[in-house]
Structures are given as C-alpha cells and as structure tokens.
Steps between C-alpha positions, in 0.01 A plus 500: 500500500772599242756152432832620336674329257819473668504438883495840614484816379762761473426844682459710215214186419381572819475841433333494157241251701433740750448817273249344266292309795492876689315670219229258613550554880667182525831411684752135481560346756790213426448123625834402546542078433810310559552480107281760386291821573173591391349849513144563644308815366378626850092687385249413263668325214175476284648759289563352164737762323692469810548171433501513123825749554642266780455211244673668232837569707765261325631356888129400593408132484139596585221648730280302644197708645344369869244725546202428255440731157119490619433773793124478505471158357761319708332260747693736763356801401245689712242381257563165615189411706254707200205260397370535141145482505284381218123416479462472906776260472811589671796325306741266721161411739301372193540364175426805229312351233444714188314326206363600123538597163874535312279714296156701508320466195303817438275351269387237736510662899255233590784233465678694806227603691443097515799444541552787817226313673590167459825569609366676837307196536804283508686716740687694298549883706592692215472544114739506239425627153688652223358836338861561312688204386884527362539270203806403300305520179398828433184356323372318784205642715669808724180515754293789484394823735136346524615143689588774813119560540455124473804395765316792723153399475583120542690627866135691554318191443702244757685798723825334397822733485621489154853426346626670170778512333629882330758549278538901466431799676127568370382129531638536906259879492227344342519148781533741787187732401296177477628413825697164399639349854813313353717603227697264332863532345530260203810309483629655176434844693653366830880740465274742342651799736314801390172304491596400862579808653144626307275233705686560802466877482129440368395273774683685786294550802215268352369139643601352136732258470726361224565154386833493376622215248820400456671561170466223240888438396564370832549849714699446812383539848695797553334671234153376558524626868670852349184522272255480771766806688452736247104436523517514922732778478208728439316395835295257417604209589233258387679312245472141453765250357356272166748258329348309224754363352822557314611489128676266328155231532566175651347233202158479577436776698438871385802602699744420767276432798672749809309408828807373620654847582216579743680388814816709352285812510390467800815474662588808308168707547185565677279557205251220464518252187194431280603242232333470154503116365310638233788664276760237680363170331279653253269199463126503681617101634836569666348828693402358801774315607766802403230669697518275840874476489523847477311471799755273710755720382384744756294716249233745649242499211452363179375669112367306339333553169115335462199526274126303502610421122861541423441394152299819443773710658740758336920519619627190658134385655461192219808331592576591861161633699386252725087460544378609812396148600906409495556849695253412776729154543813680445389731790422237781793306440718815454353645890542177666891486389534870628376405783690172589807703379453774716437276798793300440 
C-alpha cells in the first residue's frame, strides 16, 4: 500500500508507480477516498528492492507491506500445520525439556555422563551440551573436538537426542557425522547469513533440527523469523525458535529476560518456541521461575542449563546451572502449568 505525500498523485506519478511495480509483475490499483487516494500494489509485494525504489521516489509518504516478508515461516504458509519433533516429544502437544552442561569438560566426561542420567531421571527428553563455546575473551576455554565424543556417548548411555551449538562450517560437518539431533545457532551467530544458509543446505532432507536463538542486541521479530527462512528455505523445516534474552542486562540479571515476546511469535509463526532462562537471568536461583513464566507465556519447551555439581563446571555452569534435584521440581511444576494453560 503506497501513501503519497500529497493527496493524490499526478499521472505521470501514476505512471512512474506503475513502471517500477511491473518489473516485478505487479500492477496499482488506486483507492480513491473523499480527501485522499492511496495506491494498492496488486501481486506479491514481498519484494524488497521494489519497495526500496518505491520508497526512494521523492512524492511517496511510504509503503506499507500486507502480505508477510516470511513465505515459509508465516503462520499462513503451507508449512503451517508442520510439527517439530524432538526426543519422541512432539512440540506444541508436550513440554520439550532439554537439560545439561553450558560446557563439556574433556578432562572430566564423567561429570556429564552424571549429569545425562540424572537429567533423564528428572524428565528431561533431551541433552544439551557444548563441544565449541564462543567466548569474548580470546583466552578463555574455546571447547575442544574431543567433548563431541563425550556429548555422543552421554546420548548412547540415556538414548537422549542431543543439542549442540556450531559456530562454522566444519564444527556443523563434524556434529552431523556424529549424528548430533539438534543444532544450535548461538545468539552472537543468530544474522550469521552464510552460516545459515550452510546448516540449512547441510541438514536438507535430514530428521535434524535447529534451535535457533535470537540475537543478543535485542534482534527484532522480523528478523528472528527471517533467520529461521533462510534455514527452512533449504527444505528442512525443523527449526525451532530460542530467545534467551536480550542485551542491554536488566540490573541483576545476565540480560534482558524476553519470554514476553512468545505470544507475539506465535501470532506471527508456526515454528514452536523453546525458551532458555539459563542465558536470560544468568543466576542458578532466578532460573526456575524465568523458566515457568516462560511457560505461561505459551512457550513449547524449555533449555535449561544443569549439572550434579555446578561448582565443578566450566562456561556459565558455576553461576547459572541448576542441580538436577531443582530440575526434577522445575519440571513438575513447569508440566502442570502447560497443562492447565492448554486446557484453559
């Protein structure tokens, strides 16, 4: 819908309207008003040069686009009754939970192979671990190659799915060849394009799916929902929406706590939302109640981050991993409020 600037348009406006919408197989169609007209572009309008040359014309007000930017992520879209499917749990039906280490330790696998079963044991359906870990100081532990065979054998040992996060096109090789389930995209990777077309052209025509953060510095919707695109655009369409909160911090918390935008999503998309309370509050004691308002938010699953001693733990597990005794809690009270929500 193009507004003008004055209350109608002259013909030779009209005209230049016309031409540039037509390269696009477009037409206008005017919407005469008793004071002024408005001109709708008649065809898909998702085209954004189109509208980045209809913007710069010096009589246009601006565009305003109806049809959504998002063709296969748009809750319209003929993807929109797909179920992602994750550990035997089918997300929107039950609660996803996904539960362990910010960081393997490859010195001490024990730690996570304890940790893998005693977060099975408290109902967890999937594990999280990370093998490769960014890190704003450049001195801090990276992860290593040999926390892979750890992540794998700990799935081996419980038959849990397993969630990792890569950050380049050989860490997404090697997760594939060991058969990782769920790939994550960090949030500092999240409008990484070229590493998102790579895992949606890698995982094309596979069962894996993706868990998708949202950027740190407060990425909107639109562009969380057009990240996920260019991973679906490839054919897989297994991705999964994670916000875990926004930067700048709110005092007290690690960052800006973003369950909230769950319902907005959902209006937008059909792509299921797992939220991570871990990263959002940053502190082990204000995880589980980020984590259960996430919940009556409308989210589909939770990540949490949990360890049988956090204090032993490398990455974020000392100050935010919850102890699987907390999880197992954190878990009943987080089903029954899916529950009663989706019954209300």
């Amino acid at each position: 819908m193009i507004l003008p600037k004055n209350n109608r348009l002259s013909t030779e406006e009209v005209a230049q309207l016309t031409a540039i919408v037509g390269e696009f197989g477009c037409r206008i169609q005017p919407i005469v008003g008793d004071v002024r007209t408005i001109y709708a572009i008649v065809g898909d309008e998702r085209h954004e040069l189109m509208i980045s040359r209809l913007e710069g014309l010096p009589f246009v007000d601006r565009v305003d686009t109806i049809q959504s930017p998002h063709k296969l992520m748009d809750i319209k879209s003929e993807l929109a009754r797909h179920r992602v499917k994750v550990g035997g749990v089918t997300l929107g039906d039950e609660l996803l939970i996904m539960a362990g280490h910010c960081t393997i330790d490859p010195k001490n696998p024990n730690l996570f192979y304890e940790t893998a079963q005693a977060v099975k044991e408290a109902g967890a359906h999937a594990l999280r671990g990370g093998v490769w870990k960014p890190r704003t100081n450049p001195y801090a532990f990276q992860g290593d190659n040999k926390s892979l065979d750890i992540l794998m054998e700990g799935s081996r040992r419980t038959g849990l799915p397993v969630d990792t996060e890569v950050m380049d096109e050989e860490q997404l090789k090697l997760a594939l060849a060991a058969g990782v389930q769920v790939l994550q995209i960090g949030a500092r990777n999240a409008l990484n394009y070229s590493l998102l077309r790579q895992v949606g052209a890698a995982i094309a025509g596979r069962p894996t799916a993706v868990l998708l953060k949202r950027g740190m510095h407060t990425g909107t919707l639109n562009e969380f929902i057009s990240a996920a695109e260019y991973i679906v655009n490839f054919g897989n369409p297994n991705v999964i929406l994670c916000p875990r909160g926004t930067q700048p911090g709110l005092d007290g918390y690690r960052n800006h706590p973003d369950e909230s935008i769950t319902p907005l999503l959902k209006e937008r998309t059909w792509a299921p939302v797992v939220i991570d309370p871990s990263h959002s509050v940053g502190k082990a004691a204000y995880v589980p109640a980020c984590a259960l308002a996430a919940v009556a938010y409308g989210a589909d699953g939770l990540c949490i981050e949990a360890h049988v001693s956090p204090n032993h733990g490398l990455g974020d597990d000392p100050k935010q991993a919850i102890t699987p005794a907390v999880l197992a809690g954190l878990i009943t009270r987080a089903k029954a409020l899916h529950a009663l929500r989706r019954s209300a």
